[in-house]
C-alpha positions in Angstrom: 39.5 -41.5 88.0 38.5 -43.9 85.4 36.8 -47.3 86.2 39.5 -49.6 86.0 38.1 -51.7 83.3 35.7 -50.1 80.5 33.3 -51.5 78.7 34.3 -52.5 75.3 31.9 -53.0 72.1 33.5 -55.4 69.9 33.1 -55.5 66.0 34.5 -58.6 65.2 35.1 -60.2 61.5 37.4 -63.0 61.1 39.0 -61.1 58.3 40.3 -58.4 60.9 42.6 -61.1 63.3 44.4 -62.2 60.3 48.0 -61.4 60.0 50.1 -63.1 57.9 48.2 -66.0 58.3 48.0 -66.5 62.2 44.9 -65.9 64.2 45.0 -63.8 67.5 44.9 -66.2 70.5 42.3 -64.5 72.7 39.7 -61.9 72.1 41.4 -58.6 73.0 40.6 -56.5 76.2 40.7 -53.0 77.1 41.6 -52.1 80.2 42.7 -48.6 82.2 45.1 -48.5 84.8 44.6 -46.9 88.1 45.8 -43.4 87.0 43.0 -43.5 85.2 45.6 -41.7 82.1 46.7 -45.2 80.3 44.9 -47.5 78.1 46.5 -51.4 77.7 44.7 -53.5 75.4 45.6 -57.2 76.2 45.1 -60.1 73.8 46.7 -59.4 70.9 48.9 -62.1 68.8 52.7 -61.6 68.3 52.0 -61.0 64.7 49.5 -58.2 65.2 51.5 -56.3 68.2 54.9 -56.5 65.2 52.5 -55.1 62.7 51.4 -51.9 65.3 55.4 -51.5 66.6 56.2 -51.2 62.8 53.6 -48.2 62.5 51.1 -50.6 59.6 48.7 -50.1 61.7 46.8 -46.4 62.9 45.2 -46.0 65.8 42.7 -43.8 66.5 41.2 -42.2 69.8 38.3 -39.8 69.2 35.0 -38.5 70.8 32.3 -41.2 69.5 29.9 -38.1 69.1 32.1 -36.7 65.7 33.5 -39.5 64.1 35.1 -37.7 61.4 37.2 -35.6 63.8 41.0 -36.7 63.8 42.3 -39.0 66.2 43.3 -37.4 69.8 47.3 -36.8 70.0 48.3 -39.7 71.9 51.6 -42.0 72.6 51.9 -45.8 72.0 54.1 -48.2 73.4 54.5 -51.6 71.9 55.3 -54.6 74.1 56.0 -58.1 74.2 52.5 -59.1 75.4 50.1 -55.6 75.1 50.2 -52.4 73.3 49.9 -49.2 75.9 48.8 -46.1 74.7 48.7 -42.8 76.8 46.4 -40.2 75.2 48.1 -36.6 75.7 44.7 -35.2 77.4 42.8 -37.0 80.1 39.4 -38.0 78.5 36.5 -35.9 79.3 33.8 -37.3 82.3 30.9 -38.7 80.7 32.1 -38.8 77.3 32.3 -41.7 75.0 35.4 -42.5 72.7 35.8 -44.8 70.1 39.5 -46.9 69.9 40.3 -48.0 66.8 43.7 -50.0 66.2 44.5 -51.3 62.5 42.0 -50.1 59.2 39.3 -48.7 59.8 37.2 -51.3 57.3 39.0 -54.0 59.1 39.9 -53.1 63.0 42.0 -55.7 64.6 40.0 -53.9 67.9 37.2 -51.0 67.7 36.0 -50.4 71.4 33.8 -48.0 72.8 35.3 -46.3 76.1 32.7 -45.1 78.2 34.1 -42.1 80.6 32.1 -42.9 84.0 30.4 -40.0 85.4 32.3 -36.9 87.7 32.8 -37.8 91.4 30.2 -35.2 93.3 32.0 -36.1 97.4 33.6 -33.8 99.0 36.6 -32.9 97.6 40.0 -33.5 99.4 43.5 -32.1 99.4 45.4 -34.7 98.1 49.0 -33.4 98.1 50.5 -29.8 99.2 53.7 -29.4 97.7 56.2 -28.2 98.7 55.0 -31.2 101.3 58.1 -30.5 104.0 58.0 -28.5 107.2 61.2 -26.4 106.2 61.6 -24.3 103.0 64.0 -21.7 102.2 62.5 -17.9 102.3 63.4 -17.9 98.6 60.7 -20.3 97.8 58.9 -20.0 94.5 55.8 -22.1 94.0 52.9 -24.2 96.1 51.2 -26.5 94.2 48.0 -27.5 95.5 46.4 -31.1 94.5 42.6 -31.6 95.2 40.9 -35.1 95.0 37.9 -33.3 92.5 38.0 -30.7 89.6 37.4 -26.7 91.8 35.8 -24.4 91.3 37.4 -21.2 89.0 37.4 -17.5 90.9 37.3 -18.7 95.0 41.2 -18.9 94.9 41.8 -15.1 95.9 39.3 -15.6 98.6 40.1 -19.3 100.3 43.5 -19.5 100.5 46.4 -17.5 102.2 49.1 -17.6 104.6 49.4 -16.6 108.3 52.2 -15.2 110.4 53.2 -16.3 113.5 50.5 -14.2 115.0 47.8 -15.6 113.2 47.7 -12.1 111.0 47.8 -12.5 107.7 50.9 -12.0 105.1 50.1 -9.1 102.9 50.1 -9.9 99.3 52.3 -13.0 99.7 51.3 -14.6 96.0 51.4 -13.1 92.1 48.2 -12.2 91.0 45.7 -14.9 92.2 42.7 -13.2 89.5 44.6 -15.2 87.1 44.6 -18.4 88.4 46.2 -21.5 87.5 44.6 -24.7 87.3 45.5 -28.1 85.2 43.2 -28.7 82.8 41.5 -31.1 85.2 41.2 -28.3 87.8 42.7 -30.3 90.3 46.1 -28.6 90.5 46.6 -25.5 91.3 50.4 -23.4 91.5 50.7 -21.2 93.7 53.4 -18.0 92.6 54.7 -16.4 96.0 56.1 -13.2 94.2 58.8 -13.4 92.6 59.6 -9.7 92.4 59.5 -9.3 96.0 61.6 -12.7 96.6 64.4 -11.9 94.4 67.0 -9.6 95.9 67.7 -6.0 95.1 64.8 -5.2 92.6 61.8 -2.9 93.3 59.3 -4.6 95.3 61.9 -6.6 96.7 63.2 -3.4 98.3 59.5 -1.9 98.8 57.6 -4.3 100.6 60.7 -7.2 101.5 60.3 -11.3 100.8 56.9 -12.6 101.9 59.0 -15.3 103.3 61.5 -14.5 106.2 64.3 -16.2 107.2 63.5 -17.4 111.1 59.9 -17.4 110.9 57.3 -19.3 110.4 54.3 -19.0 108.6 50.8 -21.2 108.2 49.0 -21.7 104.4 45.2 -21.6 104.9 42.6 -22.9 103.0 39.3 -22.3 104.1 36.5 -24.6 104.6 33.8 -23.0 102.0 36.6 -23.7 99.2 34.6 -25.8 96.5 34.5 -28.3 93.7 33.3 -27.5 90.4 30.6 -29.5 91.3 29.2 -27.4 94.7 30.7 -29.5 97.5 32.3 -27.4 100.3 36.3 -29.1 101.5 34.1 -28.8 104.7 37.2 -28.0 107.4 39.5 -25.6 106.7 43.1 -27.4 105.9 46.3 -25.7 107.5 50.1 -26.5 107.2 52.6 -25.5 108.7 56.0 -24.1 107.2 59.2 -23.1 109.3 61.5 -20.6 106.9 65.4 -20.9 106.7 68.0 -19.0 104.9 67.1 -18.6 101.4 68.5 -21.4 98.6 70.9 -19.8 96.0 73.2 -22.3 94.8 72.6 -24.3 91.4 71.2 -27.7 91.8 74.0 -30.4 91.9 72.7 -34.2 90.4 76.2 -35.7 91.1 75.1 -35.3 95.0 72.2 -37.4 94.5 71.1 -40.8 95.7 70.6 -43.6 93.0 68.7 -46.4 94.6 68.9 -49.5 91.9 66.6 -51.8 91.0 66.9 -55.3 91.0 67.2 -56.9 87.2 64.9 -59.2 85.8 62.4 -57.0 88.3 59.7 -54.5 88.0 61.2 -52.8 90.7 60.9 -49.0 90.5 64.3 -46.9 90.2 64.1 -44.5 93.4 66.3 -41.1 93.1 66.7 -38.6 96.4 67.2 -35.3 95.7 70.1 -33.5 97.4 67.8 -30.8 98.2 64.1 -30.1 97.4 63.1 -30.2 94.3 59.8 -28.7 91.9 58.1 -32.4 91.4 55.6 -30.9 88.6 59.1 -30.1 86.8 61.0 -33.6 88.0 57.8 -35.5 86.5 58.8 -34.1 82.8 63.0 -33.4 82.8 64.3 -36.7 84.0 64.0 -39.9 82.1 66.2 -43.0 81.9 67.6 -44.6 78.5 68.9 -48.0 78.2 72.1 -48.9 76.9 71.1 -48.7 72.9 70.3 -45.0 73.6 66.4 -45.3 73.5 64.3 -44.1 75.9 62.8 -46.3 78.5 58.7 -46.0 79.0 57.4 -46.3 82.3 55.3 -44.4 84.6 57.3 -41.7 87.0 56.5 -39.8 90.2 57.6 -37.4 91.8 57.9 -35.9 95.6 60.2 -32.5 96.8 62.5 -35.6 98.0 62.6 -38.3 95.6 61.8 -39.3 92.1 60.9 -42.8 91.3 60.2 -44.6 87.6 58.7 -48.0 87.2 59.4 -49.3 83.9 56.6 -51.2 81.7 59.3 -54.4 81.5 61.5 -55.8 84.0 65.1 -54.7 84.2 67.5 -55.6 81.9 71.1 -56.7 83.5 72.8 -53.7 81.2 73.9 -50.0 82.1 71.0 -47.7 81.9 71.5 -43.9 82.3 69.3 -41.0 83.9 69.2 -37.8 82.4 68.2 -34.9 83.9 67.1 -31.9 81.5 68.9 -28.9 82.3 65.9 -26.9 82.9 65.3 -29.2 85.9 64.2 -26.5 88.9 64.6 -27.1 92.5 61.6 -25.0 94.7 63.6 -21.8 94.9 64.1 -21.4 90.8 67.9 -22.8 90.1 68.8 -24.9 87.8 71.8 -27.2 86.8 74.9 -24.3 86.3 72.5 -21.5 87.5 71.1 -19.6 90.5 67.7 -17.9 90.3 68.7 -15.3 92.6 72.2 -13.8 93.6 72.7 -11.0 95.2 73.1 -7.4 93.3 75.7 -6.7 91.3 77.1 -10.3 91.4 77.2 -11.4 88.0 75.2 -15.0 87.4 76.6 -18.2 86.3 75.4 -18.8 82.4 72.8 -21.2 82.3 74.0 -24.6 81.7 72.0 -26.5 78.3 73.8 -29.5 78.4 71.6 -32.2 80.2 73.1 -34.0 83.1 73.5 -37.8 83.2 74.0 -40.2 85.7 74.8 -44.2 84.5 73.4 -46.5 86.8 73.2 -50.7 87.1 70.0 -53.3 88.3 71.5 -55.1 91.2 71.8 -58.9 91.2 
């Protein structure tokens, strides 16, 4: 996690806060938010922030050791009193990058960002997802979230799951020598097997679901799991799952709970789920647009349960609408028009492209 603000080198010329004539009212600042994934740089005149939004100004984010590398793919957001931009890959620890916003002869800001060194504690399990005590025995993925980049090759080793006799579960997950992290190597998924979940194919038939209906089963992860940078978890970490009937139907957004904001607020829009849902998915498929059609920019979560979006303005008192992506998964593989897994011989709905919206209004 970055340092929430970073320290900034400043190559100031009087030249370089002129636009059309005005002179930028304070010096800018650079600061990073608490997700540590989006930089705001404050300070800025009116003139200068219209000059970025109308794209005459580049700006560049690159590692200060190669400065004639190109800039890092990144997103900007203009708005009335910063300009936010979200690099697409989480800086590197102990790095420094240089931010560069307008010409490069002339930068309205040039700013070192200094990356602070990796976290050496002992790492934590942040979030286990799904994070519920009942899943269906057609359950696909478990995403595990650690508080410090792991260690690659321990996964096969350190983590299983337990049957209600404390034995093991043979073979519950898909090929764990392949393992996969983030690029952080703080999240890891977790593929219970597919081929012996879904109904009627070969190790389905062979070996039956690693996941039965009535029962009850315990993911492990032992206590010498460890950080890339050594340090042990310390005590092993156990939770509990109780299994119900598997979850075939097709996911259904007109069932689902649209909690409003309040206009003129920062309030964030809060969506339940009408059944559990894949929150690594939920983070990228839904998004609001407000009523000219553009998309809204904010920062979203996601849980099994809910979905929430907090926009980088207040609420406007118009009609905004959610759309949900059609790939959108909920934990057992279905989608909007389609079921992961019917039984054999039962022929499948066909997968529905058409992306599912909701219109919603900020209460008074």
């Amino acid at each position: 996690m970055f340092a929430s603000i970073i320290k900034c080198v400043w190559q100031c010329c009087t030249a370089a806060l002129l636009i059309g004539g005005g002179i930028a009212s304070a010096e800018p600042v650079v600061d990073l938010s608490n997700h540590g994934e989006r930089i705001s740089v404050t300070g800025l005149s009116q003139d200068q922030l219209l000059a970025i939004s109308s794209a005459s100004y580049q700006i560049w984010l690159q590692a200060a050791s190669n400065s004639d590398a190109p800039s890092m793919p990144l997103e900007s957001v203009v708005l009335s009193d910063r300009l936010i931009i979200e690099p697409r890959f989480r800086l590197l620890p102990e790095r420094d990058y240089e931010l560069i916003v307008g010409p490069p002869s002339a930068p309205l800001v040039a700013a070192t960002l200094i990356s602070p060194k990796p976290n050496v504690a002992v790492p934590q399990i942040d979030t286990v997802s799904p994070n519920l005590d009942v899943i269906p025995a057609n359950t696909l993925r478990v995403y595990l979230t650690f508080s410090q980049p792991m260690r690659r090759g321990q996964v096969k080793d350190m983590i299983w799951l337990e049957d209600e006799t404390g034995s093991r579960v043979r073979s519950p997950f898909l090929n764990l020598a392949t393992e996969l992290w983030d690029r952080e190597q703080k999240r890891l998924t977790l593929l219970l097997d597919p081929g012996r979940t879904k109904q009627g194919v070969g190790p389905n038939i062979e070996g039956g679901a690693p996941l039965k209906s009535g029962q009850s089963v315990t993911l492990v992860i032992a206590a010498d799991m460890k950080s890339a940078a050594g340090a042990s978890i310390t005590k092993p970490y156990r939770h509990h799952y109780s299994i119900v009937d598997a979850l075939r139907d097709s996911i259904a957004p007109e069932a689902w709970r649209i909690a409003a904001p309040k206009a003129s607020s920062g309030e964030p829009l809060l969506v339940y789920f009408e059944r559990a849902i894949d929150p690594a998915v939920a983070t990228r498929l839904l998004h609001v647009k407000a009523a000219d059609g553009s998309k809204l920019p904010g920062y979203v979560e996601s849980s099994n349960e809910v979905w929430s979006f907090e926009p980088y303005q207040n609420w406007r008192r118009e009609e905004y609408t959610l759309v949900v992506d059609s790939n959108l998964e909920d934990i057992s593989g279905n989608t909007i028009g389609y079921s992961f897994d019917v039984p054999p011989g039962t022929r499948n709905r066909n997968r529905n492209n058409e992306a599912a919206l909701r219109s919603f209004m900020p209460r008074d």
